[in-house]
N, C-alpha and C positions, 0 to 999 in steps of 0.2 A: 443483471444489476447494471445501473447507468454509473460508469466510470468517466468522470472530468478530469483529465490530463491537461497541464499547463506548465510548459515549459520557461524557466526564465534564463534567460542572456544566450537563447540558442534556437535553434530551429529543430522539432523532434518530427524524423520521420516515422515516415505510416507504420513500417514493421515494427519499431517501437512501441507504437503504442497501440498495435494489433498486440502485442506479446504482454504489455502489462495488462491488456482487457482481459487475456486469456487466464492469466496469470490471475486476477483481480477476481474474476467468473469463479473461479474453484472454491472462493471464499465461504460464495454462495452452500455447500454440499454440507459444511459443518452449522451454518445458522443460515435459516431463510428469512431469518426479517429486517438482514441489510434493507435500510432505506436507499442510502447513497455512499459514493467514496469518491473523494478529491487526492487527485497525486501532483505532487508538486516535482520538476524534474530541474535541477538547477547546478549549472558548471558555476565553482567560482576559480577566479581567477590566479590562483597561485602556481608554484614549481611542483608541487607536492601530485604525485600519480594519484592519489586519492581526491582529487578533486569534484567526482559526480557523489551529487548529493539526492538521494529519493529520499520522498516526504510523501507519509501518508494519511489520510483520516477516513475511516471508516465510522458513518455515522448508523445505528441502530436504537429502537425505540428506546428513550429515557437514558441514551448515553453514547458516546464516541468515542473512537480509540486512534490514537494518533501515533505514529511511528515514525523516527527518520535516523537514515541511514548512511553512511558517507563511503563509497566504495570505488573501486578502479573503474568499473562498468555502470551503467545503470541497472542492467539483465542481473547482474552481480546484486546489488543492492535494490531491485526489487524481490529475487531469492529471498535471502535475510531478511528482508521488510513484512515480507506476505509470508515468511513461516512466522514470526515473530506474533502477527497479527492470528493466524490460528489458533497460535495457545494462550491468546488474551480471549479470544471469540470461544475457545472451547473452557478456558477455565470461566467466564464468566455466563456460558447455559450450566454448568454443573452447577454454579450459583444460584440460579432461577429455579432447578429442579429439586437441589436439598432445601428452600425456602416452601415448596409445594408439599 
């Protein structure tokens, strides 16, 4: 699956974004007809330890699913993001399969 990672107010390194590719990939095992998925990775600027934010979009035929998560790490809050995103992707093929 083609993962576009884009970082805003920072520079993400390579093992970063090796690990949400990885992470992003497993998606793949529960529904194969991922088209694409855009993750947005963005610090903002406050006191607050929780300031990494992951954003995601998972696009599949005839709809998207979008997720964002505000957490101490990014590895942190693409966990939560990308489970979060499985039981949207698995409750909506059980969707497709009781309409069959």
């Amino acid at each position: 699956m083609k993962v576009n990672t884009q970082s805003v107010n920072f520079t993400a390194d390579s093992k970063l974004i090796e690990f949400i590719q990885r992470r992003m990939d497993k998606l793949d095992m529960f529904y194969d007809k991922i088209i694409q998925s855009d993750v947005y990775l963005k610090v903002e600027n406050t006191s607050d330890k929780e300031n990494k934010i992951f954003e995601a979009k998972v696009s599949v035929p005839g709809d998207s699913f979008i997720v964002k998560k505000q957490c101490k790490s990014f590895e942190e809050g693409a966990d939560v993001a990308i489970a979060s995103l499985e039981r949207q992707i698995k409750r909506r093929k059980e969707k497709l399969r009781s309409h069959i």
